[in-house]
C-alpha positions in Angstrom: -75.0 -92.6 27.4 -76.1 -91.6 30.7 -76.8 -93.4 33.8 -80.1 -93.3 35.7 -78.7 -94.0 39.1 -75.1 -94.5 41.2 -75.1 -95.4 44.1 -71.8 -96.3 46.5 -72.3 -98.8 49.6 -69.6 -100.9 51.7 -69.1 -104.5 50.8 -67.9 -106.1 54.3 -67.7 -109.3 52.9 -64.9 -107.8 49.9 -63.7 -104.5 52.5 -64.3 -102.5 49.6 -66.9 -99.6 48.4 -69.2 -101.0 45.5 -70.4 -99.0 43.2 -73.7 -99.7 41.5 -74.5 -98.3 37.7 -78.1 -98.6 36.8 -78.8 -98.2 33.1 -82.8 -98.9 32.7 -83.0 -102.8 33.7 -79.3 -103.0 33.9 -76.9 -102.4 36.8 -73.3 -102.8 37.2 -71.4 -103.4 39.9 -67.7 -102.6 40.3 -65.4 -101.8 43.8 -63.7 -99.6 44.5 -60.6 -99.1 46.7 -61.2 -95.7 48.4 -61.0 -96.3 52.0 -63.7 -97.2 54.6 -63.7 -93.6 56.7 -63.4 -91.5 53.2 -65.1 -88.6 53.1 -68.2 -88.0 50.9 -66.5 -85.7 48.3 -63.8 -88.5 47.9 -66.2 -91.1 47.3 -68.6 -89.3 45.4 -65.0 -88.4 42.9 -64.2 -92.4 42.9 -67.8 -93.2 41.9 -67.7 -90.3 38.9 -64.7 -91.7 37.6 -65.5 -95.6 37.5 -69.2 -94.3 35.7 -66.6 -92.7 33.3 -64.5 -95.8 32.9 -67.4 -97.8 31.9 -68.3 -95.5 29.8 -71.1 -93.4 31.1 -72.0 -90.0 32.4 -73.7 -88.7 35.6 -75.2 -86.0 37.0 -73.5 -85.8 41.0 -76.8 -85.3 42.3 -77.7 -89.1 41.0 -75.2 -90.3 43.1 -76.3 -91.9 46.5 -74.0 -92.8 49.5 -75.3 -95.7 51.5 -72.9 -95.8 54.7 
């Protein structure tokens, strides 16, 4: 199945990247542990692999990066 959307923002309250899965009406959230100053290939790599560990695929052009 694929996902319609991922996008990657900082959590200040958690210090953690989340990353949001959006299915149709449903999003997931999960964190993710890359650093704060990572660099966007990094971060776009993390988010690719936790769509994969739930399960999902995505096209890296769906994938936003809200610093």
């Amino acid at each position: 199945m694929r996902a319609d959307h991922v996008e990657l923002s900082w959590g200040p309250d958690k210090k953690k990247w989340i990353v949001r899965i959006k299915i149709g009406e449903e999003v997931i959230r999960r964190h993710c542990s890359a650093p704060r100053d990572a660099d966007e290939q990094k971060l776009r790599t993390a988010a690719e692999q936790t769509v994969r560990e739930e399960g999902y695929e995505t096209d890296p052009a769906q994938i936003s990066i809200v610093r």
